[in-house]
N, C-alpha and C positions, 0 to 999 in steps of 0.2 A: 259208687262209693269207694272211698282209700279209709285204710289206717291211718289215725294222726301219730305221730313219732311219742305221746307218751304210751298209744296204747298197745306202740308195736314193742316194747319194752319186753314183758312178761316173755312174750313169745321169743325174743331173740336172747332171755337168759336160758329159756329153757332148752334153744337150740345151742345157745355158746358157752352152758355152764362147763363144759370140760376147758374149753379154749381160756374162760377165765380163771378155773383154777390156774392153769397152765403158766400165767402173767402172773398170780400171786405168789404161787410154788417156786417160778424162777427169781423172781423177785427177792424172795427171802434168800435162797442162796448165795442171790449175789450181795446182798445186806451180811450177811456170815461171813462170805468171802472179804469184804470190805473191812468188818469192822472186827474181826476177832484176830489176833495175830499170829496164833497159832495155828491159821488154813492160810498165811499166805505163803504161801512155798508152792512148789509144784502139783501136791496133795491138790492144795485149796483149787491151783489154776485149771488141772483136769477133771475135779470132779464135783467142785463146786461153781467156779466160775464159765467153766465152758457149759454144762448142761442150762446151767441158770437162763445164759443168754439165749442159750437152744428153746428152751421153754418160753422165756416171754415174748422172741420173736413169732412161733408159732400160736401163740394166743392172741397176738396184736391181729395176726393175719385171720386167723380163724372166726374173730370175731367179725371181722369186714367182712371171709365171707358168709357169717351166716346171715348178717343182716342185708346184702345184697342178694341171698335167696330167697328171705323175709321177703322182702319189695317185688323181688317176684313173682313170686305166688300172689300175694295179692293183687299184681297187675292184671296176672291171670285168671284168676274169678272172677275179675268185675267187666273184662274181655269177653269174659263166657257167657256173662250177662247180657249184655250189648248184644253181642251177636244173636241170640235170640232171639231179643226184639226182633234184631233187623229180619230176620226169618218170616215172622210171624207180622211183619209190618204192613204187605200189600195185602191179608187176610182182613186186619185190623179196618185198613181205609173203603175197602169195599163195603164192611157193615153201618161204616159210621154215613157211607155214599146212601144207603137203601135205610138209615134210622133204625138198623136192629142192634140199639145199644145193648139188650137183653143179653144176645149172642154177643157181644164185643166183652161182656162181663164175664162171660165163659172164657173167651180166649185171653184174657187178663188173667183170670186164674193160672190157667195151663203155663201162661209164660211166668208166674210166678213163680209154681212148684220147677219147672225147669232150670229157672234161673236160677234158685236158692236166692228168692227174694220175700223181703219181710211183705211189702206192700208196695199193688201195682197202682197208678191212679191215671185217667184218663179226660184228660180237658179239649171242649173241641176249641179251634179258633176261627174268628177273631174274638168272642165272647166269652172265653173262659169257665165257660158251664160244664159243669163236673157232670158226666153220662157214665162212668161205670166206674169200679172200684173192684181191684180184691186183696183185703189187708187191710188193717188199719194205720193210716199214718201216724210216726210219731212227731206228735206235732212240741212236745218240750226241748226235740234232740238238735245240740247243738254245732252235727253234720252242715256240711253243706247238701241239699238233696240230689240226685242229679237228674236229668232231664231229657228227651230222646221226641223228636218233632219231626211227626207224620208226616210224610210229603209223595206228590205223584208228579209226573210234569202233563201238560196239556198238548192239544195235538201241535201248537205252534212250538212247543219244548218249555214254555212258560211253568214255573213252579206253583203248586198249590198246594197251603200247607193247611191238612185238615184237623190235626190234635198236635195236644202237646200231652205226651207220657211223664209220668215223676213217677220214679220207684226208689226201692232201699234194697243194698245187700242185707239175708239175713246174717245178722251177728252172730250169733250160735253155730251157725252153718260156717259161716267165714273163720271163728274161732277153731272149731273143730278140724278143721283140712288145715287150717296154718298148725295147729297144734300136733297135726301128722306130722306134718314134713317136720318141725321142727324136734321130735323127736330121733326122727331119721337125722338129722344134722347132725344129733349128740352123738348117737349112737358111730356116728360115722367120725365123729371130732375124735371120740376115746382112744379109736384105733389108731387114729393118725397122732395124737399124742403120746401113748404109749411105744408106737413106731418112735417117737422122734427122740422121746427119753433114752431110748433103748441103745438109738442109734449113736446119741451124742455120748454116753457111758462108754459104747466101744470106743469110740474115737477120744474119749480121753484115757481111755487104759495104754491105746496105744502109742499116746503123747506123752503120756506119766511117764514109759518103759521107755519109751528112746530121749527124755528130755530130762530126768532122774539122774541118768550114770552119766553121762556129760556133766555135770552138775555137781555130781558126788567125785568126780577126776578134777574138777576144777578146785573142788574145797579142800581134797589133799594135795594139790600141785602148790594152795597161798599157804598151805603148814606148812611145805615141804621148804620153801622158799622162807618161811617166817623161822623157820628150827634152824636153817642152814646156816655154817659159820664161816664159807665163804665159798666162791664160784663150784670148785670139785665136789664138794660136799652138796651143794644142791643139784650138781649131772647126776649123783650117785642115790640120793633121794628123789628125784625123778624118774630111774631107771628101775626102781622097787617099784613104784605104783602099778596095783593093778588096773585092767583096762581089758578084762575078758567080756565076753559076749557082746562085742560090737553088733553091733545092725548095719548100718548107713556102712558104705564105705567111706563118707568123709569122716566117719568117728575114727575110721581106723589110722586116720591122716593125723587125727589133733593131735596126740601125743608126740609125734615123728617131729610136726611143726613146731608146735610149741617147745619140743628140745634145740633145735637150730635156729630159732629167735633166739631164746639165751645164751648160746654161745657167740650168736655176731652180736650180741649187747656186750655181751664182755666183752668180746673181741674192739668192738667199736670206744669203750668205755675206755679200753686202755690205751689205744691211738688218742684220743681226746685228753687225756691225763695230760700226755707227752705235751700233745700241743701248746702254743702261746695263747690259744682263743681261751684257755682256761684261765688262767691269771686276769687277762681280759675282764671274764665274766665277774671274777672274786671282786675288782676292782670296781665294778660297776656297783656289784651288791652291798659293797661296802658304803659307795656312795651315797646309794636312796636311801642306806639307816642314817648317814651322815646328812641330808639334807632334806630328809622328809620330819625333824623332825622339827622343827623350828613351827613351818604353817600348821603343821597337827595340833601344836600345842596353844598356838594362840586360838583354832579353830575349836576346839575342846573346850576351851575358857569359856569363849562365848556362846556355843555353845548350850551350856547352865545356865545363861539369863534367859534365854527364851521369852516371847511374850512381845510384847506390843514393841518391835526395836524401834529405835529412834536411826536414823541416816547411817551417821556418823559408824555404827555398830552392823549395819548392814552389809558398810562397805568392807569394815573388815572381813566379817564373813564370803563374801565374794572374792575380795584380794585373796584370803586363805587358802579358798576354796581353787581356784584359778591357780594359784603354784603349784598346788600338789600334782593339779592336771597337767601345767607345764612341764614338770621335772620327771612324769611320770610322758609323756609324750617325747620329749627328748632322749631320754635314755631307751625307749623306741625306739627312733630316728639311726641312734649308733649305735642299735643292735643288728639294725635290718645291714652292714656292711660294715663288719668288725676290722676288715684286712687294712679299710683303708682310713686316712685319719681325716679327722672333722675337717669341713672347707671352712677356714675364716670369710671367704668370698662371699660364700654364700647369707653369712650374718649381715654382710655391710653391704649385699646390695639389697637389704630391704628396708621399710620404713626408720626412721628416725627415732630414739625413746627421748620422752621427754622427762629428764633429772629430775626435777623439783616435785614431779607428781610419784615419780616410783621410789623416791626418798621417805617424801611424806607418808607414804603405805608403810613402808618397811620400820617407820617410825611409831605409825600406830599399831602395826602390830606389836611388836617392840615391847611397846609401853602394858598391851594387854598381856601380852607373854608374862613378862616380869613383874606382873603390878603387887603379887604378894612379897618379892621383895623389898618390902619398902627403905630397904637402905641404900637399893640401886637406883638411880637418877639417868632415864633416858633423854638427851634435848636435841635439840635439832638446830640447824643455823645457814638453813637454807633461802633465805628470802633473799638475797643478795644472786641467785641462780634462776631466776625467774627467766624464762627465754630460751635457756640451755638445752640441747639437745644432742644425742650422741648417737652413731653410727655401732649398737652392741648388742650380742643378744641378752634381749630383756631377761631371761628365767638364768641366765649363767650369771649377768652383773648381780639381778637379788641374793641368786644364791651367795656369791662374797662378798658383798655388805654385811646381809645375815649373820653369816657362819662369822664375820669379823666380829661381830655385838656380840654373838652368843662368847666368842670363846673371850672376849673383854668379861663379861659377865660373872662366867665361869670363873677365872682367874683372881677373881676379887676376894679376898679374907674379910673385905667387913664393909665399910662402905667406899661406894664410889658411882663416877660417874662415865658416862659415854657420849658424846657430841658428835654427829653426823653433820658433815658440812658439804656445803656446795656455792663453789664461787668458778670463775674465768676468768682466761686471760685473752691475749690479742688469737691463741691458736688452742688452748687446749680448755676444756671445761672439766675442774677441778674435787673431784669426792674427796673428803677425809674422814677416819674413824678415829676420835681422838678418845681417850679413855684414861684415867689416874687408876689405873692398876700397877701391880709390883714394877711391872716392865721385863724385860728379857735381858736374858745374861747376853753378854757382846760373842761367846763364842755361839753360839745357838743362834743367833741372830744373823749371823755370817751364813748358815747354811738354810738360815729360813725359806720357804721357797721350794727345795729340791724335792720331787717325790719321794715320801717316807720321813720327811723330819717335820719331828713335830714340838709341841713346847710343852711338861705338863701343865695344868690345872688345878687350883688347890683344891684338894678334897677330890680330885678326879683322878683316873690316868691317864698316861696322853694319849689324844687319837690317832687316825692312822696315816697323818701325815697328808691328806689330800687336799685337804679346805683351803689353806696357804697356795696349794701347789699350781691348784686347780682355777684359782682368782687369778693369780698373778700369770698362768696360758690366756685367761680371758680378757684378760686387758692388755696383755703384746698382742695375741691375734689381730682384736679392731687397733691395731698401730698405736696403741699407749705406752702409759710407763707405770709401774706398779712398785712402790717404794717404801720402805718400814723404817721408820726411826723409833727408838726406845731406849728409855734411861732408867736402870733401877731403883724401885722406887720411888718412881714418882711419873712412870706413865707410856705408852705408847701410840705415835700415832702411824695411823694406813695413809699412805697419798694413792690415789688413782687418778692420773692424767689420762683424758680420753680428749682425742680428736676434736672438739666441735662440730656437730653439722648444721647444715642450714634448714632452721624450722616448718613441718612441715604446713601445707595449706589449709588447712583446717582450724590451726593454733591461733589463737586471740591474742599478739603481742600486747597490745594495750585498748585501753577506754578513754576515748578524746570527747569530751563534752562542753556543747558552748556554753555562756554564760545563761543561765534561767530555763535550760532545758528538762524535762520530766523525765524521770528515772521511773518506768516501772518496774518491781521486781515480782514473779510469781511460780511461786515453790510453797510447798504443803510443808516444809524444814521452818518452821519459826527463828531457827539459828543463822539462815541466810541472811534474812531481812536484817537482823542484829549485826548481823556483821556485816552488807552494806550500808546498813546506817551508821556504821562508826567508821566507814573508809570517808563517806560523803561530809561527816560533821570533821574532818582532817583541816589541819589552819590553811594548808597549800590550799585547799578544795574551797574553803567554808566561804570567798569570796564570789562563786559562780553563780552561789544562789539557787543551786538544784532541787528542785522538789521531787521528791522522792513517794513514789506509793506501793505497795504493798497488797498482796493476795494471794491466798492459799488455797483456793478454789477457781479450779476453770471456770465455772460454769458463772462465777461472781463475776471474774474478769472478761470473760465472753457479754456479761450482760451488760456491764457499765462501757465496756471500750466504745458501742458505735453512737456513744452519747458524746462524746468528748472531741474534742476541733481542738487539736494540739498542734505548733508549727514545727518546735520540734520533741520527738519524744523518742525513746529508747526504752525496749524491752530486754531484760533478762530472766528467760524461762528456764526453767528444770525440766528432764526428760520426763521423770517418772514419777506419777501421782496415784498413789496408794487409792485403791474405793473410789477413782476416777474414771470417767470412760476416755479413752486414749489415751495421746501424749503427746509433751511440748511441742511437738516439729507437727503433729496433726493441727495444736490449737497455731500455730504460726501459719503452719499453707492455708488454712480454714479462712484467717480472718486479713489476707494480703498483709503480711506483716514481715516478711522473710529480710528485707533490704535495714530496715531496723533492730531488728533483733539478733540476740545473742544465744546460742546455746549453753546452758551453765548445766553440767553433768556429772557424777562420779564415772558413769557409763561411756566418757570418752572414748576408750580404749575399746568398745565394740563394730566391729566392721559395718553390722546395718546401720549403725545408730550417724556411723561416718559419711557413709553411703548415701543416705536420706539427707541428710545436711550439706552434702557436696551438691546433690539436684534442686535444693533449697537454695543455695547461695548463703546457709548460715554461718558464721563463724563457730567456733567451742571453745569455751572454756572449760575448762576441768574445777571443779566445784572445790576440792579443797585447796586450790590456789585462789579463792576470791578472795581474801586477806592480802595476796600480793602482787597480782596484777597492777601494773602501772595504771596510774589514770592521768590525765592532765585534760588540761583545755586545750578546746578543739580551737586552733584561731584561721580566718580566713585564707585561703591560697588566695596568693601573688601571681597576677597575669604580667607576662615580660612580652615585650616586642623579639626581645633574641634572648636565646641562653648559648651562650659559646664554651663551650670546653675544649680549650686547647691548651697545651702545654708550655707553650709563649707567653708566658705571665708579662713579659719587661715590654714586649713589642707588640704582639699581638689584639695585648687585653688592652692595651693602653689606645690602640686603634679604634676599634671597636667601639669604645666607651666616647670616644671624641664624637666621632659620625652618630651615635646614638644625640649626645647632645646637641649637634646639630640640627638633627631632624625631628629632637625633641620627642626621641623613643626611647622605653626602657629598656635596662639591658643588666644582665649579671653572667658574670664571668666567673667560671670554673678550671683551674690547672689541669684537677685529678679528676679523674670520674668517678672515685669513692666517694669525693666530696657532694658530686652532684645527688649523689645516690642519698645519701643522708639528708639531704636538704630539701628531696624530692616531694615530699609528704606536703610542705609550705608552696609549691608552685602548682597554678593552674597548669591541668595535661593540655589546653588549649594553645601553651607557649611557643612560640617556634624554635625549634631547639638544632642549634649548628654544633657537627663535630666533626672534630677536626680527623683527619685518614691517616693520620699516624702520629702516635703519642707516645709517650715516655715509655718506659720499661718494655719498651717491645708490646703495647697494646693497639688492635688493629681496631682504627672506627666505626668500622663493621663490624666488631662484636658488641662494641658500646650501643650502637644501635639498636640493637636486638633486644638489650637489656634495658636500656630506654622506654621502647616501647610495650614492654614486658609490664612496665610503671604503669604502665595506660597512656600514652605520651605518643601522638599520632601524627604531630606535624616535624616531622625528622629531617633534616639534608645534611651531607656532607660536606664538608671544605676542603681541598685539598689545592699545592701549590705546581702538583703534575696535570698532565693530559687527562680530563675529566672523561673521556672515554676510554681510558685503560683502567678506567674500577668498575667492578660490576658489583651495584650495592645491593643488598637483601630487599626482600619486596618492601619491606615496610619507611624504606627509604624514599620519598616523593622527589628527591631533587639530589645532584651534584654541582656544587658549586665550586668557582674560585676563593682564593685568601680576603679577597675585598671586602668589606659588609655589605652588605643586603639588604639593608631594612626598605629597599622601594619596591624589593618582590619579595611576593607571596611565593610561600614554599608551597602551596598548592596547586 
């Protein structure tokens, strides 16, 4: 027979009632300690919170062991049981051998009273017939009974099992010896808990006394420091403190120490005055109140609407959100190496920004910024910059755009307005900030620019001279030109000349569509579809005859696309679908759609989203230039028998063009190789394309080539009027030819 685990309860409180006071007692302490405020100090830590914890770890423990000596004592009764039997077993088989069940019912008693058993019962087998008893079994109890089966071996060693035994522990008897020991447990727990009480009180008086006057030296060292009215006066209020009956020898240290940290602080404090990194820093700090304040405030705006945003409102928050970190990362950057000055190098050898999209941000912010002035009028006149791209860093150009609008802004007495423009020319791509403010006086304007001049503001003072100073290093750096004109009274404008770079791979120059091809567009923005449907209903467009479809659910256009047999068709997806499972580049690889489609994104400018798209083969669009993207029709490329680009307009092309009519081959002839480049988009890359090994302006046909085949442009040879074995052409070259034409060999 075992205890069941509810009934070993009783017994293991009576054995663990000190162990669980002990868990309650510490408990409460550390509840005191926690929640009143007035024990937390050292008081609280020595003699609230350390005893506490002292206490409930020792109840935690006391109680496992008392219920692990619980389970063994009971192991051990019903061990003691057993073995009895077993004693009394080859007695047992002998009577049941000779049928003296009479006698077998005598020695059932004997093992009962032995065992401390309620009741012995005696079954023979294989028949199960009941021959002796002593006890009455309880036949309602809902024990398992246990059971003990006579057995002898025979002379071959064979088993023979001649009864089967069923008995009970008595309970009274079992209760009573568990209700020993577990008295004994307590009585043994009390001591061990008042030891541990005892012990953790010493040990926090001795933690109080050495952890108190440290503590108490500390609190008059941040007076002495808080009173003091300048460097001598707090050596001299530290040299009063008392600091008697140290213990530790490091106590006797702190005061020594902490005097000779504040003198090399001073000492140090006043080297650093001296220095140039000071002025440095001021200038820095001046900065980030100068330039953090612009994205703060549009961020704050928005902010307050909270709730269900629409795209458009997201994005600001994100642009917002995204400067602060810029401008807070760069000023980083030129802190970690104050001595030496910023690399322009380092801005232009990385990715390319694209104007029209970090315009259009700076616009809508702009417009959220100032939207309760309604007498200011922010616009923009950027569609004519569609394609533009500049070698600058992105967080320095926003910054003087910005700071240009804002102090337009500022400057205004009553109403007026600001125009952000972006156009090009043959070399540089063009920002302007035009505004009908007062304008600037001409001698003030002469020195605009230099660090520290600055212009005021009506109703302001002036600032501190950086914003001007600090645009105009950013645009000579990346090799521009940064230029102010202004006339009073009636306005100023910013020129920023930047470089041009060449767009990078990922950019969507334009949308070429044949005539009756299907446009799908699929974006959860209901304002997309709106506004490809008024680029496609354009009078240029309205003749192609495009049909256009629309969806705001993946899962709608996942379900209708593999019903459709289209010859040709064009997707333009969006990355990010709110209460959507994935996203646009998932539903693209998902459905083999990558060579069709388009990526349309605010989220451009994120490296995964570039990254995924680059292994995709997808293009991107930046989502708030779908208003300006180029679109035209797509019209068939032209297969040529030869394309020649040579220089030789009078002689050469005139050649060529004969022998082609001869032989009743096409042909097109090119002077420049700018020209070919432009015109490349209308010719099959199947064409054969000759060029010539030296051309005008010092260009070598071996670089032309390169850039050719760059186009997709595979069948390549060069012409030259020298020894065709003193050129050695790039691999992508198949063939060296003479000035002749060609058209009866294959450049293959």
């Amino acid at each position: 027979m075992d205890l069941s685990a509810t009934a070993k309860i009783p017994f293991l409180f009576f054995g663990a009632w000190p162990a669980i006071f002990a868990i309650i007692f510490g408990l409460a302490l550390l509840l005191v300690f926690q929640t009143m405020k007035k024990f937390r100090n050292f008081f609280g830590l020595a003699f609230l919170a350390l005893p506490g914890c002292t206490l409930a770890v020792f109840g935690v423990l006391g109680i496992g062991y008392a219920s692990v000596e619980i389970n063994k004592s009971v192991s051990k009764i019903s061990l003691n049981s057993r073995q009895i039997i077993k004693e009394n077993e080859s007695e047992l088989i002998e009577k049941i051998k000779n049928g003296f069940y009479v006698e077998a019912g005598k020695s059932l008693k004997s093992i009962r009273d032995k065992g401390g058993l309620s009741f012995v019962v005696l079954y023979l087998i294989p028949t199960n017939e009941l021959v002796a008893q002593a006890g009455k079994p309880i036949t309602n109890s809902k024990e398992t009974t246990p059971n003990h089966i006579l057995i002898s071996h025979d002379l071959d060693g064979s088993i023979i099992e001649w009864g089967r035994l069923e008995f009970q522990l008595d309970s009274q008897i079992l209760h009573g010896k568990i209700k020993e020991i577990a008295d004994h447990l307590a009585i043994f727990m009390i001591n061990m808990g008042l030891g541990s009480l005892i012990s953790s009180l010493l040990l926090a008086f001795y933690f109080f006394r050495h952890l108190k006057r440290p503590s108490l030296f500390v609190n008059n060292l941040r007076k002495a420091v808080t009173d003091s009215k300048d460097v001598e006066d707090l050596l001299t209020r530290m040299n009063s403190i008392d600091y008697n009956g140290a213990f530790l020898e490091e106590e006797l240290h702190l005061k020594h120490n902490l005097k000779v940290i504040t003198i090399g602080m001073t000492e140090l404090q006043n080297r650093w005055l001296k220095n140039e990194t000071d002025a440095i820093l001021g200038r820095m700090a001046s900065q980030v109140s100068h330039d953090i304040r612009s994205p703060l405030s549009a961020l704050n705006m928005i902010l307050t609407t909270l709730g269900e945003l629409p795209e458009d409102k997201r994005l600001i928050i994100r642009n917002s959100t995204q400067r602060i970190n810029d401008i807070a990362n760069l000023l980083l950057q030129k802190g970690k190496d104050k001595s030496k000055p910023q690399n322009s190098s380092q801005i232009l050898d990385g990715e390319p920004i694209m104007l029209v999209a970090l315009l259009e941000s700076i616009v809508s912010e702009k417009r959220a910024q100032f939207r309760q002035k309604l007498e200011v009028d922010i616009q923009s006149n950027i569609l004519s910059g569609y394609g533009l791209f500049a070698k600058i860093d992105s967080t320095e150009l926003t910054r003087a755009i910005s700071n240009a609008v804002n102090n337009s802004v500022e400057a205004f007495s009553g109403k007026g307005s600001v125009t952000i423009g972006l156009a090009g020319d043959s070399d540089y791509a063009i920002v302007t900030i035009k505004d009908t403010g007062k304008g600037i006086p001409k001698h003030i304007l002469e020195k605009l620019g230099q660090r520290g001049i600055t212009h005021g503001k009506e109703g302001t003072q002036s600032g501190s001279g950086l914003g001007v100073f600090q645009a105009k290093t950013t645009v000579e750096a990346a090799g521009g030109k940064y230029e102010i004109s202004s006339e009073e009274n009636k306005g100023t404008v910013i020129t920023m000349k930047l470089p041009k770079a060449k767009a990078p791979w990922w950019f969507l120059e334009k949308l070429s569509f044949a005539p009756g091809a299907t446009i799908v567009s699929l974006d959860d923005d209901s304002t997309i579809h709106q506004i490809w449907a008024e680029r496609f209903k354009d009078k240029l467009l309205s003749t192609l005859d495009l049909n256009h479809v629309t969806f705001s659910s993946t899962e709608a256009f996942e379900d209708w696309l593999p019903m459709q047999e289209f010859q040709d068709v064009h997707f333009l997806i969006d990355f990010e679908f709110l209460n959507q499972q994935g996203n646009g580049l998932d539903v693209i690889e998902r459905n083999k759609i990558a060579g069709q489609s388009v990526l349309v994104t605010s989220r451009f400018d994120e490296v995964r989203v570039r990254n995924r798209s680059k292994q995709l083969g997808v293009k991107i669009l930046p989502k708030g230039l779908a208003p300006f993207v180029p679109i035209q029709e797509r019209k068939e490329k032209q297969y040529f028998d030869a394309i020649l680009i040579d220089d030789d307009a009078s002689l050469m092309h005139v050649i060529w063009k004969m022998a082609a009519n001869e032989c009743g081959k096409s042909i097109r002839c090119f002077a420049r190789a700018q020209d070919f480049y432009e015109a490349a988009d209308t010719i099959d890359p199947k064409s054969n394309i000759f060029i010539d090994v030296s051309l005008s302006d010092g260009i070598r046909g071996e670089d032309v080539a390169l850039s050719v085949h760059k186009l997709g442009f595979t069948e390549i040879a060069l012409s030259t009027g020298y020894d065709s074995s003193s050129i050695t052409p790039p691999n992508c070259v198949k063939k060296v030819i003479g000035k002749d034409p060609a058209f009866t060999v294959s450049i293959s």
